[in-house]
Structure formats: structure tokens, C-alpha cells
N, C-alpha and C positions, 0 to 999 in steps of 0.2 A: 504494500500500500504506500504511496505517494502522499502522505499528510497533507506536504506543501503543494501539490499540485489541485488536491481537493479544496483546503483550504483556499485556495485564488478563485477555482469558480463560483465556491459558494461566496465566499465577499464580493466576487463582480455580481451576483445576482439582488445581491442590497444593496450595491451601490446605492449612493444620495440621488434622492429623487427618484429612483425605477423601483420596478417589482415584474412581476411574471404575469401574461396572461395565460389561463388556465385556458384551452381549446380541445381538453383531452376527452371532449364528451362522448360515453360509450354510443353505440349506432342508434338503441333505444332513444337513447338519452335526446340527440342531435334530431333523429324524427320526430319528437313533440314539441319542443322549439320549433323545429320546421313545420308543424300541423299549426302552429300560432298566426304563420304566414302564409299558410297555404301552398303551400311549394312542399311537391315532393320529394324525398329524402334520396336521391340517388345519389352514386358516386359522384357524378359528375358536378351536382348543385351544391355535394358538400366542400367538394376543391374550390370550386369556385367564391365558396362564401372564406374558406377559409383563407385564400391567396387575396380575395379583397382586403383582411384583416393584415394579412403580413405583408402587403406591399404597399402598406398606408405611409405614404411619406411623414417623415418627424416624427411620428410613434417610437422611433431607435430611444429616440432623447427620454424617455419613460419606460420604456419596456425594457427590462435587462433580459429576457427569458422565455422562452415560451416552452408549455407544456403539451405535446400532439400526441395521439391516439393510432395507435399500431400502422390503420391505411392511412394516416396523412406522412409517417415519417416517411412514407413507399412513393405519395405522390410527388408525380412532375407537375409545372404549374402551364400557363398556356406560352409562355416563350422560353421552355424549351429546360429551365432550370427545374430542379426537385426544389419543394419546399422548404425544406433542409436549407439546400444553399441560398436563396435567399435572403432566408434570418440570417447565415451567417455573414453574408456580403453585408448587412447593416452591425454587425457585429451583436447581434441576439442570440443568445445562447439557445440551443435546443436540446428539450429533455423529453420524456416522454414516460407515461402511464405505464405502468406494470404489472399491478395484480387485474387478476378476475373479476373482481367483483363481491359484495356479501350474499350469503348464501346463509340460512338458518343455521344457530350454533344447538348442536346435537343438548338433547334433556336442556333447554335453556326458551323455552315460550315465549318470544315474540322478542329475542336477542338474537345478532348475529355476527360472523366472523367472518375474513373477506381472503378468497382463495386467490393461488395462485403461486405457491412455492415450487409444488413442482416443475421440474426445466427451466428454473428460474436463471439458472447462472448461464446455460444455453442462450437465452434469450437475450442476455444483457448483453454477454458478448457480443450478438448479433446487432443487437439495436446501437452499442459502441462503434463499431461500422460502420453503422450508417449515420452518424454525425450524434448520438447522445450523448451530452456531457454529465446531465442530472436525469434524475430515478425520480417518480413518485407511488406510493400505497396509499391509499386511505382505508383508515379502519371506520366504524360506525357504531355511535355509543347511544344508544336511545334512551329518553329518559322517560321514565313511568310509572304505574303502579309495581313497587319491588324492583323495580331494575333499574338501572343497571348491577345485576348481582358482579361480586368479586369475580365470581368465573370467567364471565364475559369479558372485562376489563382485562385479565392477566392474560388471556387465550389469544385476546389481541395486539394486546403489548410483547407478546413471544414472537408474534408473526410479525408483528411492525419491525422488532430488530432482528430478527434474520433476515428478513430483506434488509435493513440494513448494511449488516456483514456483509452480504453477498455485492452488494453496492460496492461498497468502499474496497472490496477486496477485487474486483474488478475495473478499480479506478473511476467508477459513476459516484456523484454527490446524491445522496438520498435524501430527499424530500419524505419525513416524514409526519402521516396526515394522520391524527388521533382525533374524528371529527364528533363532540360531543354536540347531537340534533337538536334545533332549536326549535321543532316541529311540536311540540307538546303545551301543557297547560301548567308548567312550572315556571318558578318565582326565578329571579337573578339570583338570588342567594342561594337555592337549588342548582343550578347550574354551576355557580360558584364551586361547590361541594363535591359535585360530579367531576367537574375539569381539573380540581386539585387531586382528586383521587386519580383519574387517567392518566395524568404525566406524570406523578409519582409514580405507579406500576412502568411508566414506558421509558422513562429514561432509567429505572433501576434494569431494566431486561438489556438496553442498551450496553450498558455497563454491564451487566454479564457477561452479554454476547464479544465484548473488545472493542464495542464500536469506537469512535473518536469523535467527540462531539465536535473537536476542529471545521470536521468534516462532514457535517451534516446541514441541513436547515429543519425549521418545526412547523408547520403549514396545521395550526388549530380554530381551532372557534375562539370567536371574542367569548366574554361572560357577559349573556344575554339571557331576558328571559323567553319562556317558549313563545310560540307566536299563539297560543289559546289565553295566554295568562290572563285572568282576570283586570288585572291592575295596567293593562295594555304595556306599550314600548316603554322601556327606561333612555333617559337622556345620556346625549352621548358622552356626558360629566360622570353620571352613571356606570355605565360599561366601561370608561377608560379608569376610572375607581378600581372598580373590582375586578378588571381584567389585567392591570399592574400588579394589583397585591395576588392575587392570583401565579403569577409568573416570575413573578420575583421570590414566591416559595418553593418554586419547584423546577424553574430552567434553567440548566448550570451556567454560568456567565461565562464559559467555553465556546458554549453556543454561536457561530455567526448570527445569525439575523434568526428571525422570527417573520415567516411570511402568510398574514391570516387568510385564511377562508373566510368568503360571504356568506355563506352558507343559508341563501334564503333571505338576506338584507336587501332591501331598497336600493338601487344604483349611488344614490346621494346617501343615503343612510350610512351603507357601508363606508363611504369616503366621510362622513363626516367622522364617522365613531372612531376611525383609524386615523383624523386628524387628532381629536382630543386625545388618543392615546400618545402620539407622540409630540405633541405639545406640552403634555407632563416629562419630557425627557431634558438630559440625556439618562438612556437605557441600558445598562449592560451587554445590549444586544442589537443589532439594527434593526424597527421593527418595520416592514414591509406590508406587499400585500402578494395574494396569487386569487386572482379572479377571474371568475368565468361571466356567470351571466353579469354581476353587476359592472365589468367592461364590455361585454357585447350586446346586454339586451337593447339598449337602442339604434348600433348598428345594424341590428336582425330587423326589425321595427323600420329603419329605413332603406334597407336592398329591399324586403319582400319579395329575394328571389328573385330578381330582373337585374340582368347584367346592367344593366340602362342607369340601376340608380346605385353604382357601385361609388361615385362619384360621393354621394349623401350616406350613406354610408362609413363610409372612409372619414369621411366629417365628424361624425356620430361618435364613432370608435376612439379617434384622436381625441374629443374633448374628455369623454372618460378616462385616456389614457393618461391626459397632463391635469385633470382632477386629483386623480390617485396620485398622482407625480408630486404634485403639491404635498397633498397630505402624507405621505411619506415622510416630510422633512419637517408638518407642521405646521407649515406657509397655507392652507387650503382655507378661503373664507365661502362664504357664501353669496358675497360681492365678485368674487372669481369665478364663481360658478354660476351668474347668470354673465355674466360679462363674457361668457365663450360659449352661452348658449346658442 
């Protein structure tokens, strides 16, 4: 293992100002998105949406990173480059999605655990080939009546760090996701509780397994409450509250960056509450962002699938991307954010 060589990708992926657009969405996944717009899910409309996104001029200046999904690291785009090179001719790093998927965790009712070890080192070599620098898993922590039990949480924190190992021992930065749901009807302070217990178990497996925290990133959930909760959204003073003291008990200051998940936030939401977090800094750690829908749903919202309106689009995407750009460093007001609407 190359410490120093992992270490340099993962700090160029927190560079100041950028973070990762998340595009690793499984085929399911990118079909209901595309049922939003009415355009069919074919290979060819999903290259095309996706080569709008990486060939958006100035997005380099924000986006350190991007995460693609098994057929896009394989696509060529329509003049003749893979998509791969691309991102790299803007100097964007390219990683890509690695596990399976969750799949129910065996005597554990309505918990689960997220496949995908076997042939994993096969794989990584393969996708090192073809231009990955960085690895991501996601686990899935749901919160509810009884659960998340201890089971669930350790069965995923084993698998989160042997992928891991397997990463770094093949030279890929792992990006790893310990994604506690925001889908339920629990409190902030519930959540609080659930996220302290999941990165306790997952960096202790970590440290089992030898990883190097040099050489990793942490791609989690803010501390939010569920989206049922009675007592609605907490402020974004709120979440950067509890989602500091949260992180500062339990992510070693080894750590490069911290890149969250939206996991379900408002495109503006999520940029605000990751401005308030790092406007409480400096942080032990860079805290970043990797996002999916909340940098692309208004892009999607303006292609609609027609090569025609890749133009507004491309617009759409960019002002997300130098939103979050902002707020990465703290800079993000709300007078910037209509000012580039």
C-alpha cells in the first residue's frame, strides 16, 4: 500500500471549494429519475445525460471527483472520448460504485446489509484500469421501531472495512458510506444516537481490519431528523450543532475530509446545512460534500431528455455545483444563491 499516494487523492478530493458529484445511480435507480421526465431509461439517454453533466464547462472549478456506475466507467461519449477521459482532461478525478447493493440481513426484520465482496479484488483491479482512483460502498442503517439492533450495525461495519482493505490494498481511496436513513419518524436527537453508535462500530472494524485512515474519506449522513418527524425540519444551526459534536466523538482527526451525503435533503437545504457546518470551523477534517440528486435534480428538471436543452441544463448543474462550492468553504449565503439563479 502507497499511504502517500492514497493520501494525495483523497486531499485532492477536499480540496477548498470542491466535493464529488455522486452519478453512481444503480439502472433502477436512474429509471425513476428518468420516469420524472418522461424519457426512457436507455443506454443511450443515460450517456447522454451523463456526458451533459461532465462536459459542463467551469464545473472542474467545484467538482474534484466524480462517482460512475459500472456502464458509465465503459462509456465513450459522442466525440469519440470515454467518459473516463474526459473528467480526466478537466483534471476530475474518477471513482466508481462497488458493492451490490442491500439485500435483507438474514433473522434481522426489516434490517439490511449491502452485498458485494465476492470478486471484489477482481473487480477493483479491473475498474483501476480503467481510470478509478477512488472506491465507494454504502451501507444502510434504518431507523425504527427496535432497530437499528447491534447486529445490523456490526455486520455492516465488517463489510464497510473489508472493502476497505481490499481498496487500499489495491491502491483505490475508499469512500466509505455508513448511510444512517432519514426516511422515518424520528427526532434529531434519535438520529444523533444512531450515527454515534454506527461510526463507533465502523471505524473500530476499520482499525481491525489495518485500514489507514490517511487513506480513506467518510461519505455519512448529516444529524437530521427523519423526514415523518413530528416536530418537522430542524435548522440548519440545528444539524451543524449536532452533527459536529456528533463527529468530533467519533472520526479520528487522521481522517482527510468528510464528504456528506444528501440523502433525501432539498437541493438548497443540503447546501445550506453543509454551509452552517463548516462555518463552525476550522475542523479537524475537510468537510465536503458527494451529491447526487441534490447536484443534479434541477439539471434533470431542465434536459427533460432532449438533446436541445442540454444547453439549460448545463446551467442548472453548474449553479449547484458552485453552490456547494461555496458552502464547502462556508462562503454560501442565500444572496448567492439567488444571484446565480
Amino acid at each position: 500500500m502507497d499511504l502517500d499516494a492514497l493520501n494525495a487523492v483523497a486531499r485532492a478530493i477536499v480540496a477548498p471549494g470542491k466535493g464529488i458529484l455522486a452519478a453512481d445511480e444503480s439502472s433502477g435507480t436512474i429509471k425513476k429519475r428518468f420516469d420524472t421526465i418522461d424519457t426512457e431509461s436507455t443506454e443511450d439517454r443515460r450517456r447522454a445525460y451523463r456526458e451533459m453533466l461532465f462536459t459542463t464547462e467551469g464545473a472542474a472549478e467545484y467538482i474534484s471527483g466524480v462517482i460512475l456506475f459500472d456502464e458509465t466507467i465503459r462509456q465513450t461519449a459522442s466525440d469519440g472520448r470515454t467518459l473516463v477521459r474526459i473528467l480526466e482532461d478537466q483534471g476530475i478525478i474518477p471513482g466508481i460504485k462497488v458493492d451490490k447493493g442491500a439485500v435483507p440481513l438474514a433473522f434481522a426484520p426489516g434490517e439490511l446489509v449491502t452485498d458485494g465482496l465476492d470478486g471484489l479484488r477482481p473487480r477493483l483491479v479491473e475498474y483501476r484500469e480503467l481510470g478509478a482512483k477512488f472506491a465507494k460502498w454504502r451501507a444502510v442503517i434504518d431507523i425504527g421501531d427496535g432497530i437499528p439492533s447491534d447486529y445490523c450495525i456490526d455486520v455492516n461495519a465488517h463489510a464497510l472495512a473489508r472493502y476497505a482493505a481490499l481498496c487500499q490494498d489495491e491502491g483505490i481511496v475508499p469512500i466509505v458510506e455508513p448511510e444512517v436513513l432519514m426516511d422515518g419518524a424520528h427526532s434529531l436527537e434519535r438520529c444523533f444516537e444512531v450515527t454515534t453508535r454506527t461510526l463507533h462500530a465502523v471505524f473500530n472494524e476499520l482499525s481491525e481490519q489495518r485500514c489507514a485512515y490517511e487513506g480513506l474519506l467518510l461519505k455519512p449522513n448529516m444529524v437530521l431528523p427523519g423526514k415523518k418527524f413530528a416536530g418537522g425540519k430542524a435548522t440548519p444551526d440545528a444539524v451543524a450543532d449536532a452533527t459536529i459534536r456528533c463527529f468530533r466523538s467519533t472520526v479520528p482527526a487522521a481522517v482527510p475530509g468528510i464528504v456528506f451525503l444528501s440523502g433525501g435533503q432539498g437541493d438548497e437545504e443540503a447546501t445550506a446545512n453543509l454551509d452552517a457546518i463548516n462555518k463552525r470551523g476550522p475542523h479537524p477534517w475537510a468537510i465536503s460534500f458527494s451529491y447526487g440528486r441534490a447536484l443534479q435534480a434541477p439539471a434533470l428538471a431542465a434536459w427533460r431528455g432532449q438533446d436541445a436543452n442540454a444547453g439549460e441544463g448545463k446551467k442548472a448543474y453548474l449553479h449547484r455545483a458552485r453552490m456547494n462550492g461555496l458552502a464547502q468553504t462556508g462562503a454560501w449565503s442565500a444572496d448567492a444563491e439567488r444571484a446565480g439563479s
